[in-house]
Backbone of each chain as ProteinMPNN parsed JSONL, in Angstrom:
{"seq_chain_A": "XXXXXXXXXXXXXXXXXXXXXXXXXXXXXXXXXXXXXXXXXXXXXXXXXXXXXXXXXXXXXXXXXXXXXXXXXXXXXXXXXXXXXXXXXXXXXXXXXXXXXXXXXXXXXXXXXXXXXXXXXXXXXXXXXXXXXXXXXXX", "coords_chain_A": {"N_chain_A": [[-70.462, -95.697, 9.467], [-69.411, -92.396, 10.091], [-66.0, -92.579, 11.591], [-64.727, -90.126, 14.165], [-61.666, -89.307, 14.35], [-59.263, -88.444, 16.756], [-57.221, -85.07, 16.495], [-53.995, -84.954, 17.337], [-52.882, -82.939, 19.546], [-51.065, -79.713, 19.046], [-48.201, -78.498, 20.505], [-47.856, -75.962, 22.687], [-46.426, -72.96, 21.9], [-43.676, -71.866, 23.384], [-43.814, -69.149, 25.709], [-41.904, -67.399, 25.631], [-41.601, -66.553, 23.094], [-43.537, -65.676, 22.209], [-44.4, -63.408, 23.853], [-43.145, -60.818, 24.5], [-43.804, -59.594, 22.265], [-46.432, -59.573, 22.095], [-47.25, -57.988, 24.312], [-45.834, -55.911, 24.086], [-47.009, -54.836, 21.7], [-49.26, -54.513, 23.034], [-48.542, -52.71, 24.95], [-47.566, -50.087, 23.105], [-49.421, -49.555, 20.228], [-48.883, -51.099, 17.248], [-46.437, -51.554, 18.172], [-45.627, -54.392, 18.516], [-45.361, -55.927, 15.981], [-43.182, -54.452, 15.018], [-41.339, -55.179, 16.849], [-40.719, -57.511, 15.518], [-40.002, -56.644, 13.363], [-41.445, -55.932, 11.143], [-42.126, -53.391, 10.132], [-43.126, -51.729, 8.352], [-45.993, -52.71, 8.336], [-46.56, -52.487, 11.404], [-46.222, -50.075, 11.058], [-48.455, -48.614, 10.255], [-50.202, -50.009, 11.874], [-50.057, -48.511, 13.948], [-50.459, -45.688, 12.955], [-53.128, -45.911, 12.797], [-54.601, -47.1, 14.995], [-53.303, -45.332, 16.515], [-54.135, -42.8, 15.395], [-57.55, -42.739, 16.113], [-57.594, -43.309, 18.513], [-56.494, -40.494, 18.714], [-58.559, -38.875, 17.895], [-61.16, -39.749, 19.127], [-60.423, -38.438, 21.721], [-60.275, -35.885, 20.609], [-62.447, -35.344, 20.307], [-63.764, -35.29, 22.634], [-64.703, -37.258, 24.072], [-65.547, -40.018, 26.285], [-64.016, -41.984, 28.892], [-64.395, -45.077, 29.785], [-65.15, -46.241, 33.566], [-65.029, -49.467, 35.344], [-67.912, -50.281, 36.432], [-69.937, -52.133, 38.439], [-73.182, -52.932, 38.232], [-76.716, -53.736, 37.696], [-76.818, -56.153, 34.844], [-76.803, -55.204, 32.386], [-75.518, -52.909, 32.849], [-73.186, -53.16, 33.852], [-72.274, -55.05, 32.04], [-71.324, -52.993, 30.028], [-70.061, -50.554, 31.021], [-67.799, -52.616, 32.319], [-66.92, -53.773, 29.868], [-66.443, -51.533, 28.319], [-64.339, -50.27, 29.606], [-62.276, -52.449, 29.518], [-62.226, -52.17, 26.646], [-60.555, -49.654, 26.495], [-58.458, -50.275, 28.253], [-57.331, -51.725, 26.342], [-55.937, -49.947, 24.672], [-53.494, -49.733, 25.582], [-50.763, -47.821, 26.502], [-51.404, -45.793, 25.338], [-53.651, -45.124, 26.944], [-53.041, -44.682, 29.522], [-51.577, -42.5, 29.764], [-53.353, -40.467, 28.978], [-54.821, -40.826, 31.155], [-53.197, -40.334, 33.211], [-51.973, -37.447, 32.568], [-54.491, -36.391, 32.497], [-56.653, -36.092, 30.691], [-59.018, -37.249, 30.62], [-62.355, -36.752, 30.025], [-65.445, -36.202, 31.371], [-68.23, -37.575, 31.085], [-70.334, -36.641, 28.554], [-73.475, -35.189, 27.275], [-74.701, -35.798, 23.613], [-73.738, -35.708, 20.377], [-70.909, -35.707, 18.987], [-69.44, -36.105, 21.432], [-70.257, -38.668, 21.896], [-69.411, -40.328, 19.768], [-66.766, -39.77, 20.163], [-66.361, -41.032, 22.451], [-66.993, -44.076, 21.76], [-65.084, -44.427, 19.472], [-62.845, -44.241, 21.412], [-63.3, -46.57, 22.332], [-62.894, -48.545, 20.305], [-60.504, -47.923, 19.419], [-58.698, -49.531, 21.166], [-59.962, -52.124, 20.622], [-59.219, -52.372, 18.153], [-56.655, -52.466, 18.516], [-56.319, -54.966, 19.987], [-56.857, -57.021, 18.129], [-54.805, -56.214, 16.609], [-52.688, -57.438, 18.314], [-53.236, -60.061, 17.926], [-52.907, -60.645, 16.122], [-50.253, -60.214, 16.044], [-49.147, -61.903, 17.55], [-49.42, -64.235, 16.45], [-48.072, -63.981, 14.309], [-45.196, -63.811, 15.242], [-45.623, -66.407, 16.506], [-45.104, -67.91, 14.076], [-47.597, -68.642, 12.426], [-48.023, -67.1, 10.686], [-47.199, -65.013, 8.106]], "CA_chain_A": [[-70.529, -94.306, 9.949], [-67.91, -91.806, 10.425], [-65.333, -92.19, 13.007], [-63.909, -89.173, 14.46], [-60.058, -89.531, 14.779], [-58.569, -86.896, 17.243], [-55.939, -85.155, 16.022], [-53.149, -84.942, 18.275], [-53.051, -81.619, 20.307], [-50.314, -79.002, 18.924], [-47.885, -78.195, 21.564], [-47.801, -74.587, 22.735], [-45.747, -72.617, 21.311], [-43.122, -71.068, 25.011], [-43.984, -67.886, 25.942], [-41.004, -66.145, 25.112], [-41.541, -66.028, 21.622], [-44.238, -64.357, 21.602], [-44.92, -62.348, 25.158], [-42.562, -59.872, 24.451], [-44.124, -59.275, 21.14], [-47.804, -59.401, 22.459], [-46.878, -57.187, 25.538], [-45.161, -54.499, 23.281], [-48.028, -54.57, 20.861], [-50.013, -53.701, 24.029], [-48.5, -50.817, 25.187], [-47.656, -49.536, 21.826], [-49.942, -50.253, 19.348], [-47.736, -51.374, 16.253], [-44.989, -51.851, 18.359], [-45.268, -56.14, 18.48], [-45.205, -55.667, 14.406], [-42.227, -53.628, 14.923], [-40.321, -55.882, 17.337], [-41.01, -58.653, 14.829], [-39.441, -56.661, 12.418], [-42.69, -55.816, 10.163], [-42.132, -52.19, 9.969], [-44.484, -51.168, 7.226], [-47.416, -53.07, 8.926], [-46.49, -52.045, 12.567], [-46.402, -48.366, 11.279], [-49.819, -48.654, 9.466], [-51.332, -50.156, 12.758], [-49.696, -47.536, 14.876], [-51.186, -44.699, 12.717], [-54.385, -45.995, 12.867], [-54.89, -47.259, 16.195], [-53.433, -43.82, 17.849], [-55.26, -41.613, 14.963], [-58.952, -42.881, 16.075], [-57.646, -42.645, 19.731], [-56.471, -39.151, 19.398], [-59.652, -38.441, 16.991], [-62.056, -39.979, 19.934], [-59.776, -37.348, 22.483], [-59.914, -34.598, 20.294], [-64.181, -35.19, 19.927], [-64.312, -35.18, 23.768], [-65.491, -38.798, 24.129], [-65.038, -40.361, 27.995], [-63.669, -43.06, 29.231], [-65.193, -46.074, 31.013], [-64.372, -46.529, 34.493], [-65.86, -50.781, 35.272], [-68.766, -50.379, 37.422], [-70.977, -53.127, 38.926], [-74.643, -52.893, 39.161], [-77.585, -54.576, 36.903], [-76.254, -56.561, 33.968], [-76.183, -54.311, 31.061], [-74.909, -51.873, 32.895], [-72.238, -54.018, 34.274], [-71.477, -55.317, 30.643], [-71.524, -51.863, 29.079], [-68.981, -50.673, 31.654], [-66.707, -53.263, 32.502], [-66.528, -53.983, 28.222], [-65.915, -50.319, 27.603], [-63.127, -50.366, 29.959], [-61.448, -53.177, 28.853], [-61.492, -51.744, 25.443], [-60.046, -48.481, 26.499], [-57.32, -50.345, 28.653], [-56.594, -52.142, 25.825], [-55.349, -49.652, 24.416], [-52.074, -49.461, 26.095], [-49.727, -46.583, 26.791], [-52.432, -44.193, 25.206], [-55.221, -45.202, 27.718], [-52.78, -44.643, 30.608], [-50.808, -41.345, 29.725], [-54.486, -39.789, 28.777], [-55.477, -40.782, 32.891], [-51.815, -39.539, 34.191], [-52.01, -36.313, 31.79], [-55.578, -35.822, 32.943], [-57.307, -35.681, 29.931], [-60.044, -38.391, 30.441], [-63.156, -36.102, 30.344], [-66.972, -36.399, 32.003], [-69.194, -38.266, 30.095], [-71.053, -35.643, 28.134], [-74.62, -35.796, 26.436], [-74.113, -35.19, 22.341], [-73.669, -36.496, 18.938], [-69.682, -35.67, 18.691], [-68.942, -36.777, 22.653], [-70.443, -40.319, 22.073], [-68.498, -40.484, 18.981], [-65.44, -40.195, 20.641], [-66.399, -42.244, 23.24], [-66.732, -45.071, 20.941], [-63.173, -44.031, 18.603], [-61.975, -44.728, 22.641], [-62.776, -47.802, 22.762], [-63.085, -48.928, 19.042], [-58.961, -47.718, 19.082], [-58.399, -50.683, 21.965], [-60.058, -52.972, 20.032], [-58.556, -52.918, 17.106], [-54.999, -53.289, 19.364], [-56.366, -56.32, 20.27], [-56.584, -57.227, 16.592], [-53.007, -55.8, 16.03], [-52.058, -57.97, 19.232], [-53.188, -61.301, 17.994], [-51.683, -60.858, 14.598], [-48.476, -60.054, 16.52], [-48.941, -63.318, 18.642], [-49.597, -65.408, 15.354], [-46.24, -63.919, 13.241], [-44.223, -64.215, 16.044], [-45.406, -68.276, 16.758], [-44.733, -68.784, 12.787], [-48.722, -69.129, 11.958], [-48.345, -66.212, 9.789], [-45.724, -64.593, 7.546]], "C_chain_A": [[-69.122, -93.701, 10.002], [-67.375, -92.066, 11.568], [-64.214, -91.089, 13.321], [-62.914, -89.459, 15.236], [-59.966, -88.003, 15.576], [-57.387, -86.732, 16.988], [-55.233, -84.464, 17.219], [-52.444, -83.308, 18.509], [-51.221, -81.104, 19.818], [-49.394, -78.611, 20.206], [-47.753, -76.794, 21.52], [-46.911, -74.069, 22.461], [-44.68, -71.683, 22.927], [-42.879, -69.692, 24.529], [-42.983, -66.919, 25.295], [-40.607, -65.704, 23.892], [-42.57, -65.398, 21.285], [-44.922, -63.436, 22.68], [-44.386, -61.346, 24.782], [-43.25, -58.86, 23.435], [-45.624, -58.472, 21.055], [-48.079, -58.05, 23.514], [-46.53, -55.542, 24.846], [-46.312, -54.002, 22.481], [-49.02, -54.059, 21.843], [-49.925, -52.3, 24.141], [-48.128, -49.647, 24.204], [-48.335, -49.729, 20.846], [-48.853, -50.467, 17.795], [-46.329, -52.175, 17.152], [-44.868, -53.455, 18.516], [-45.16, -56.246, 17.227], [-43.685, -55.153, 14.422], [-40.764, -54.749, 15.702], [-40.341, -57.186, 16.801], [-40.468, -57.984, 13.654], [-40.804, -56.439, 10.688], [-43.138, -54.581, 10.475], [-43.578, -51.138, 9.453], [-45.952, -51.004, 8.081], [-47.738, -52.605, 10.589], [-46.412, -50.401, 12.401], [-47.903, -47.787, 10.77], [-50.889, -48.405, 10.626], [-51.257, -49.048, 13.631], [-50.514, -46.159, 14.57], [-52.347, -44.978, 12.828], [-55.472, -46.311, 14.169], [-54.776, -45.539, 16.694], [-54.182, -42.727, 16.943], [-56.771, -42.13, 15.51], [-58.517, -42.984, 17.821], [-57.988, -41.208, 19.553], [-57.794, -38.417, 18.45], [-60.996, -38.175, 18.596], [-61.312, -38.602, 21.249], [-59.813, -36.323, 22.157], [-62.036, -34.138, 19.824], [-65.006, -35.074, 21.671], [-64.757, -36.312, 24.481], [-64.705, -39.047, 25.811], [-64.833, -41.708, 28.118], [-64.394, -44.018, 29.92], [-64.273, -46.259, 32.248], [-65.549, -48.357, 34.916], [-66.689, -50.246, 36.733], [-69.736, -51.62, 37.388], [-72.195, -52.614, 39.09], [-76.022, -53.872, 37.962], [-76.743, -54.904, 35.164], [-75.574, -56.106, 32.64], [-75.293, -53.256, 31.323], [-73.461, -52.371, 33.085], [-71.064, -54.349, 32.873], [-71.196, -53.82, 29.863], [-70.302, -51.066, 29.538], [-67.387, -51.132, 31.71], [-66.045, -53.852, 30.768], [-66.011, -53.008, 27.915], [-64.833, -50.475, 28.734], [-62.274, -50.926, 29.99], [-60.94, -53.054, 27.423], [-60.947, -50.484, 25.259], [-58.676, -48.85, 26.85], [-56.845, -51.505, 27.378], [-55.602, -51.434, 24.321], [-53.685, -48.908, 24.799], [-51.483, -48.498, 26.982], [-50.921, -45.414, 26.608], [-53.136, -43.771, 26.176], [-54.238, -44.125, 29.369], [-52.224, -42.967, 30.841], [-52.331, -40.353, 29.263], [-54.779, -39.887, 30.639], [-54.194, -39.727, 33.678], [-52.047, -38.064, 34.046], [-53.38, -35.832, 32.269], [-56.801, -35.039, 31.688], [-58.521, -36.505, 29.449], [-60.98, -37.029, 30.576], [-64.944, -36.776, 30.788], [-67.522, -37.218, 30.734], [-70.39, -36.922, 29.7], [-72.743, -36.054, 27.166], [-73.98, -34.651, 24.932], [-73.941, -35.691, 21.226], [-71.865, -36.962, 19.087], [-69.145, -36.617, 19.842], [-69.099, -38.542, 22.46], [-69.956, -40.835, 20.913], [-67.646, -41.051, 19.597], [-65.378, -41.103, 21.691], [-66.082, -43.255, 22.282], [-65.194, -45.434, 19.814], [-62.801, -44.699, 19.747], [-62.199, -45.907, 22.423], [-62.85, -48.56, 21.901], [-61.157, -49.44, 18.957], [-58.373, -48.95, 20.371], [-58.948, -51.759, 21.172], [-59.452, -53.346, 18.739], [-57.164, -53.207, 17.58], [-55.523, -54.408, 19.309], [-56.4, -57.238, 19.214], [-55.583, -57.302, 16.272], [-52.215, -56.93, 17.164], [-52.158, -59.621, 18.825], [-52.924, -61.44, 16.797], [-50.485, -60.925, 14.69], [-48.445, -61.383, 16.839], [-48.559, -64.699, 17.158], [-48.343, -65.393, 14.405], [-45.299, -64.782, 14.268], [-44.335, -66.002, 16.471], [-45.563, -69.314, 15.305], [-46.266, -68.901, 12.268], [-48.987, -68.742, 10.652], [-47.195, -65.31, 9.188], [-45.195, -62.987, 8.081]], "O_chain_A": [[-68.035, -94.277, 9.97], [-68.021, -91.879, 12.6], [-63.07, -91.12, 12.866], [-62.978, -89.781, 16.422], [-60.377, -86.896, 15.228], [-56.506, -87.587, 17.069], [-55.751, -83.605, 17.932], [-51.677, -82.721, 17.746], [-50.266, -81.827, 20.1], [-50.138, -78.354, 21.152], [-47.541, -76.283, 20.421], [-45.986, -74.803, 22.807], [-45.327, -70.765, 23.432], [-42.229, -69.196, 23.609], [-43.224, -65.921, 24.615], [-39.74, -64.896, 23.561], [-42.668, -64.668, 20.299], [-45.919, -62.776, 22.385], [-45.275, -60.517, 24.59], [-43.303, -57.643, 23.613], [-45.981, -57.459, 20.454], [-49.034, -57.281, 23.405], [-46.943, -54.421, 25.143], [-46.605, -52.809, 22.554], [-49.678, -53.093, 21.456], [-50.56, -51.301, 23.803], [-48.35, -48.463, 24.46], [-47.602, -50.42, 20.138], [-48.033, -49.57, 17.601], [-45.549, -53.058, 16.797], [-43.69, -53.774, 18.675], [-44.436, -57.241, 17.195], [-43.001, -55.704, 13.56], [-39.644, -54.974, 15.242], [-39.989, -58.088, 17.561], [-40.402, -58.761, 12.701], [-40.725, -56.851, 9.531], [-44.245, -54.41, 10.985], [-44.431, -50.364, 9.887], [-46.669, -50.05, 8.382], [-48.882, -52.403, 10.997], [-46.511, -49.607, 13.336], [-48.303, -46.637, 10.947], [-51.789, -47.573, 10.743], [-52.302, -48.588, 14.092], [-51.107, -45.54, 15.453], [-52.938, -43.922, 13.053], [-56.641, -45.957, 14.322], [-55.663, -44.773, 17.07], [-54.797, -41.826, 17.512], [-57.445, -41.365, 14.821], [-59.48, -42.596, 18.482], [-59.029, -40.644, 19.892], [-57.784, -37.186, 18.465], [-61.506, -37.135, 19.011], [-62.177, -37.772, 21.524], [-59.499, -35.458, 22.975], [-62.6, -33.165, 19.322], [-66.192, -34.881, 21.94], [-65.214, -36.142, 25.611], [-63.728, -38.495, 26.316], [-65.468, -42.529, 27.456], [-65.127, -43.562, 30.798], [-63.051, -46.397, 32.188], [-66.764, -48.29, 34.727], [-66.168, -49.917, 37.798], [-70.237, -52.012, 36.333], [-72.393, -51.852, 40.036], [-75.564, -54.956, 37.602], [-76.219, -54.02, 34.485], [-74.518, -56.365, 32.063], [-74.518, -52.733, 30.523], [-72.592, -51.878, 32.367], [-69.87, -54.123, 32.677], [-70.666, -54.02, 28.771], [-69.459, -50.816, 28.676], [-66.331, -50.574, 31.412], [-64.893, -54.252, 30.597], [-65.021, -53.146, 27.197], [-64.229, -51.43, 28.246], [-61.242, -50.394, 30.402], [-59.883, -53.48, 26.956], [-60.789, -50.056, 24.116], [-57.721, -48.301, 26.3], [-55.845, -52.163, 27.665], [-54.952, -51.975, 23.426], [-53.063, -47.934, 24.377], [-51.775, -48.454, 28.177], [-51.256, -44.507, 27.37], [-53.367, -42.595, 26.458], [-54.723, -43.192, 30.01], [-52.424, -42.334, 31.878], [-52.014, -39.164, 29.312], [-54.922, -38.83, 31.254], [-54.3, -38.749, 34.419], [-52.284, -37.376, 35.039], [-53.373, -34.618, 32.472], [-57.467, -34.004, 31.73], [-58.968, -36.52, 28.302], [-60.451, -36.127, 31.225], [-65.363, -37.844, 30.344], [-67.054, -37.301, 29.598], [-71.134, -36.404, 30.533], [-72.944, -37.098, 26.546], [-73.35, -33.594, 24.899], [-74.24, -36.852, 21.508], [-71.488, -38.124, 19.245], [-68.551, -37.661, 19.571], [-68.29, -39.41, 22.789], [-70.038, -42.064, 20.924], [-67.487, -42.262, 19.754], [-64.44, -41.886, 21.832], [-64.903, -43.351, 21.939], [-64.575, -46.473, 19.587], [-62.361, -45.825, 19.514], [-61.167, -46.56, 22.266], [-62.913, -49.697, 22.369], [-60.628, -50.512, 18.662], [-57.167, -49.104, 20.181], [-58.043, -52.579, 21.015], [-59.239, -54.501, 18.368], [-56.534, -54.136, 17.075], [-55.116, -55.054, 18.343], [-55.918, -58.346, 19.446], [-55.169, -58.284, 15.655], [-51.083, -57.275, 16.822], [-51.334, -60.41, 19.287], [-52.672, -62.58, 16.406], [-49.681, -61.428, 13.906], [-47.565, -62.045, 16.288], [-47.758, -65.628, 17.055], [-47.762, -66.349, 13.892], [-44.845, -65.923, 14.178], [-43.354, -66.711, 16.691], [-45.859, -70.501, 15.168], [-46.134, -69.537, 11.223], [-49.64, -69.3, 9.769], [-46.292, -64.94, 9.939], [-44.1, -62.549, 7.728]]}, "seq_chain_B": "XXXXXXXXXXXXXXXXXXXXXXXXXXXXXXXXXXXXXXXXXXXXXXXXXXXXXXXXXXXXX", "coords_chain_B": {"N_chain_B": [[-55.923, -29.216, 24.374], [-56.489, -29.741, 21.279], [-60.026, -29.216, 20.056], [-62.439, -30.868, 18.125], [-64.811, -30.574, 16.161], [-67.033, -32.929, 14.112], [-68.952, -33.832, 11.662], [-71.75, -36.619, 11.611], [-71.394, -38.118, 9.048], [-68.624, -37.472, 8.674], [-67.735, -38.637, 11.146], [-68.549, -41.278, 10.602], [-67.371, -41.911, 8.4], [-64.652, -41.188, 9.191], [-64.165, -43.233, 10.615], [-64.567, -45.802, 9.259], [-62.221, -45.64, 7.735], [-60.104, -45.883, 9.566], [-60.83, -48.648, 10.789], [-61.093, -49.942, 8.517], [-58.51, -50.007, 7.838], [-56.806, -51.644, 9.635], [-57.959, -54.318, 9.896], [-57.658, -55.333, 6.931], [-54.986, -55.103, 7.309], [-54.555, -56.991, 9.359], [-56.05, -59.338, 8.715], [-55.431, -60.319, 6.099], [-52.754, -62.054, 4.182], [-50.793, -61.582, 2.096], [-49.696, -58.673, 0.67], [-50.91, -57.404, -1.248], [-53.936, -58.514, -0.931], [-53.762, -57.246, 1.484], [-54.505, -54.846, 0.715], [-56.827, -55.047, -0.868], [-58.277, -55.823, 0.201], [-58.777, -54.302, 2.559], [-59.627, -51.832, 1.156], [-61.821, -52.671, 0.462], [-63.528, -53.158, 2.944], [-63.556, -50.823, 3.463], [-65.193, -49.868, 1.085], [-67.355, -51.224, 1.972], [-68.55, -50.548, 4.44], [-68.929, -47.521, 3.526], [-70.845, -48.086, 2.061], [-72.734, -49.435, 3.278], [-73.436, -47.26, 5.152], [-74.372, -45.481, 3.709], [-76.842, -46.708, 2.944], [-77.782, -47.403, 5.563], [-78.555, -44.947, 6.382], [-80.666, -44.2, 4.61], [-82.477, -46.11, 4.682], [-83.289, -45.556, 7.454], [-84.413, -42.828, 7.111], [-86.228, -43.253, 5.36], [-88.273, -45.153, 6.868], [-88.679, -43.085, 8.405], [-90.763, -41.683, 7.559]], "CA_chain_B": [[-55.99, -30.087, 23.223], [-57.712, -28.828, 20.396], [-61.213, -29.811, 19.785], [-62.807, -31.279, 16.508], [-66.734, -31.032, 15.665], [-67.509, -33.463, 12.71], [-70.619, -34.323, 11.679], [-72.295, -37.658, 11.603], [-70.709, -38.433, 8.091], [-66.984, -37.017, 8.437], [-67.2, -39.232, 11.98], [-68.137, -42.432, 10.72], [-65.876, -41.855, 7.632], [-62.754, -41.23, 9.868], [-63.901, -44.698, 11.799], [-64.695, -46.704, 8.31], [-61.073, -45.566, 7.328], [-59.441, -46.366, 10.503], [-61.053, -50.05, 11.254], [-60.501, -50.86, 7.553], [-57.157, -49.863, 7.55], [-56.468, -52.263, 10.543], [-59.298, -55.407, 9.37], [-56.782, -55.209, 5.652], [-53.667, -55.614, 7.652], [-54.524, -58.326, 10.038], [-56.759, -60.377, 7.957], [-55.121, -61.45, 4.994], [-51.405, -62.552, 4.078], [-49.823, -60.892, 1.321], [-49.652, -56.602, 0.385], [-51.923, -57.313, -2.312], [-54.843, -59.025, -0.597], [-54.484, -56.861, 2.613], [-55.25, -53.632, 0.043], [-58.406, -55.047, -1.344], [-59.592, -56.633, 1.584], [-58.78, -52.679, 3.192], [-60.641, -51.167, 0.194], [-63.472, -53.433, 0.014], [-64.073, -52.804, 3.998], [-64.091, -49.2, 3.732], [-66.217, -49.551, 0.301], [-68.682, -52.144, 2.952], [-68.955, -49.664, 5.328], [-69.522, -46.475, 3.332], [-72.167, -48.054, 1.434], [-73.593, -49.458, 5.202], [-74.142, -45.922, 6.235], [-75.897, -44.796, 3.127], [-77.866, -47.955, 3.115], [-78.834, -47.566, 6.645], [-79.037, -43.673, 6.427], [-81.816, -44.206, 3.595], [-83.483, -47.037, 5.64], [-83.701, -44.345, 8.604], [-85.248, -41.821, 6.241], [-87.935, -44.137, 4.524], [-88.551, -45.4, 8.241], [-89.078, -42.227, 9.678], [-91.344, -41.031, 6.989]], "C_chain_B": [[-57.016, -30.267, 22.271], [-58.87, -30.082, 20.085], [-62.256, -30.233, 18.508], [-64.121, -31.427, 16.839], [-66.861, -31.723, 14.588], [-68.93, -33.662, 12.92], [-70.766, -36.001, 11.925], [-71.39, -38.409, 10.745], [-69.369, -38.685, 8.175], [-67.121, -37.802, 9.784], [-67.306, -40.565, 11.694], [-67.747, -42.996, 9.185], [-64.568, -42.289, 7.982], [-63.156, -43.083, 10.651], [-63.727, -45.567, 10.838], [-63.211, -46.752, 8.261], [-59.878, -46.088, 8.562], [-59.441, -47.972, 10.666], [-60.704, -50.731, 10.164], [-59.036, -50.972, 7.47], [-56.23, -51.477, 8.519], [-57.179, -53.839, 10.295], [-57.944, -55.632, 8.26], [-55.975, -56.012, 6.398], [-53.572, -56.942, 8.509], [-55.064, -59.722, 9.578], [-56.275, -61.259, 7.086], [-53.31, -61.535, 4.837], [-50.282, -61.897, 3.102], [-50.324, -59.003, 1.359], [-51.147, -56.367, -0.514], [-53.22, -57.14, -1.98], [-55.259, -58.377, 0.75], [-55.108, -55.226, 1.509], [-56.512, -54.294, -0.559], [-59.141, -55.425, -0.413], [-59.768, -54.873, 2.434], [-60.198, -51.686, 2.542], [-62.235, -51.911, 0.429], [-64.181, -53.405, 1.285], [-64.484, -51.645, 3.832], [-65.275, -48.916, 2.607], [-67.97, -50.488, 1.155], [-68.91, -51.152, 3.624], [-69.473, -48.218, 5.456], [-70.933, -46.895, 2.8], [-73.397, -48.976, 2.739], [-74.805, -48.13, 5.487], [-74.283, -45.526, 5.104], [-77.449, -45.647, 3.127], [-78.663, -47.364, 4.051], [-79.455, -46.091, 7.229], [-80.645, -43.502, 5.633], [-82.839, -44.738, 4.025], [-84.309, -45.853, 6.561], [-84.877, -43.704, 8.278], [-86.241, -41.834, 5.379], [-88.621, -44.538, 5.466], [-89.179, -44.468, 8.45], [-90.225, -41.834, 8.716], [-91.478, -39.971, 6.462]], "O_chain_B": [[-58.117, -30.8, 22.409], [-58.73, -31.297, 19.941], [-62.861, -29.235, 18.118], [-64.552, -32.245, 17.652], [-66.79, -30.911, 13.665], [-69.715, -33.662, 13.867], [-69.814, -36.582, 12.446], [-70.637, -39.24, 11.253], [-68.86, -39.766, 7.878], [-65.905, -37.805, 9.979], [-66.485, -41.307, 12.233], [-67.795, -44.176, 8.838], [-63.761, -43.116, 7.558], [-62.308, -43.863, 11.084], [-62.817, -46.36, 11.081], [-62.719, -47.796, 8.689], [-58.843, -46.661, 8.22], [-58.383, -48.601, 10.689], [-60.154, -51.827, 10.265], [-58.461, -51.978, 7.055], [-55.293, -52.133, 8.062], [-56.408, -54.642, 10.821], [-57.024, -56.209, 8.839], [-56.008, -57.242, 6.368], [-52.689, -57.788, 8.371], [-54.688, -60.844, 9.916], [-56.445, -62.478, 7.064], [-52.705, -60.851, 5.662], [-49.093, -61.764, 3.395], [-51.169, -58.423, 2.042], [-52.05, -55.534, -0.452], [-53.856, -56.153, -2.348], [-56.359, -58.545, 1.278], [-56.188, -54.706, 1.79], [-57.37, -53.412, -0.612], [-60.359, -55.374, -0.243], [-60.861, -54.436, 2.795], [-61.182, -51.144, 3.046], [-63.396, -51.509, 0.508], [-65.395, -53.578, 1.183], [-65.662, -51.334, 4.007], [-66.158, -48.087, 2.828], [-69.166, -50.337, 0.908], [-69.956, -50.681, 3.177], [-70.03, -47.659, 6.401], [-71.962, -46.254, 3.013], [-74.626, -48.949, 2.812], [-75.993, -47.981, 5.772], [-74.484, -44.359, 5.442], [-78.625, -45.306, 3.256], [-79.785, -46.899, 3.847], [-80.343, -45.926, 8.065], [-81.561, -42.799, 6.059], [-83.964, -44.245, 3.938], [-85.454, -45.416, 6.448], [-85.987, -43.82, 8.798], [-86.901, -40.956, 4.824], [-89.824, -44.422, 5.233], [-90.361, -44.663, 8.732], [-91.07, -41.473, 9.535], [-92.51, -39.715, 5.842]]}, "name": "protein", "num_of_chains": 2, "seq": "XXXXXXXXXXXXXXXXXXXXXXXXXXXXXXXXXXXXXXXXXXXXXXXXXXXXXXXXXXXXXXXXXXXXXXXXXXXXXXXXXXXXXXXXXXXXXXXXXXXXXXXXXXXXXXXXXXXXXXXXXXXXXXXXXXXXXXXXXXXXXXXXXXXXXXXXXXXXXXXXXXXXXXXXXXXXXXXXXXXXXXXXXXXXXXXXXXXXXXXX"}
């Protein structure tokens, strides 16, 4: 029979090569591409992340705030607001600036809802590509 | 902060073009391979939403 050898656990790669990177790519989208020196690709993600923000902002779309109560709602919520705050700097200077709006009924509004939190998810995309240059995985 | 109406189409256009753009760049390794992998998302995703526009519209009767 086969015997499964374990292969001997990678050591982690220390934080400070790639927090800074991951962190930046947070609150900027592009910008962990950028502080890695991958211009091109950190200006690509940047236009594309903050165009389908400011697309979902400019269609009216609303933000999630995480509420608790029966499961879906719970997940539907606390998911959409994790993919709004993951979009960074945008998510936060849209709450400061005061341009989060009501949740509206509509074709266009639930658009932009979704752009909102579509444009955090793909950071999080742009964030673990940053994490992976910066710890050598990836060129 | 001006306000944009698209339709159905021109909104999940601008999203195809956005998510591929971002899918391209993170996915694959060289310039080359993130433009076709870019292209070949946004050509997956337009032909999605005629697909599933057509579905709809044979569905609904």
């Amino acid at each position: 029979m086969f015997s499964r050898e374990k292969s001997p656990k990678e050591p982690r790669p220390p934080l400070k090569t790639w927090l800074p990177a991951v962190a930046l790519g947070w609150l900027v989208p592009g910008g962990g591409h950028m502080l890695l020196r991958r211009y091109g690709r950190g200006g690509l993600l940047m236009a594309a992340v903050a165009g389908m923000y400011l697309f979902g902002l400019m269609m009216r779309g609303a933000l999630f705030t995480p509420k608790v109560a029966d499961l879906f709602t719970t997940i539907i919520h606390c998911g959409g607001f994790f993919g709004n705050l993951a979009s960074g700097l945008l998510y936060f200077l849209t709450v400061w600036f005061g341009y989060d709006q009501p949740d509206m009924p509509g074709m266009v509004h639930d658009y932009g809802t979704k752009f909102l939190v579509t444009a955090g998810l793909l950071n999080v995309l742009a964030m673990v590509d940053a994490h992976e240059i910066a710890v050598g995985k990836k060129d | 902060m001006p306000k944009v109406n698209l339709s159905h189409f021109e909104a999940a256009l601008l999203f195809a073009l956005f998510a591929a753009v971002v899918l391209g760049i993170v996915t694959k390794r060289t310039d080359r391979e993130r433009l076709i992998y870019g292209l070949y998302c946004l050509v997956g995703f337009v032909a999605f939403l005629f697909g599933l526009g057509w579905l709809m519209y044979l569905g609904h009767g």
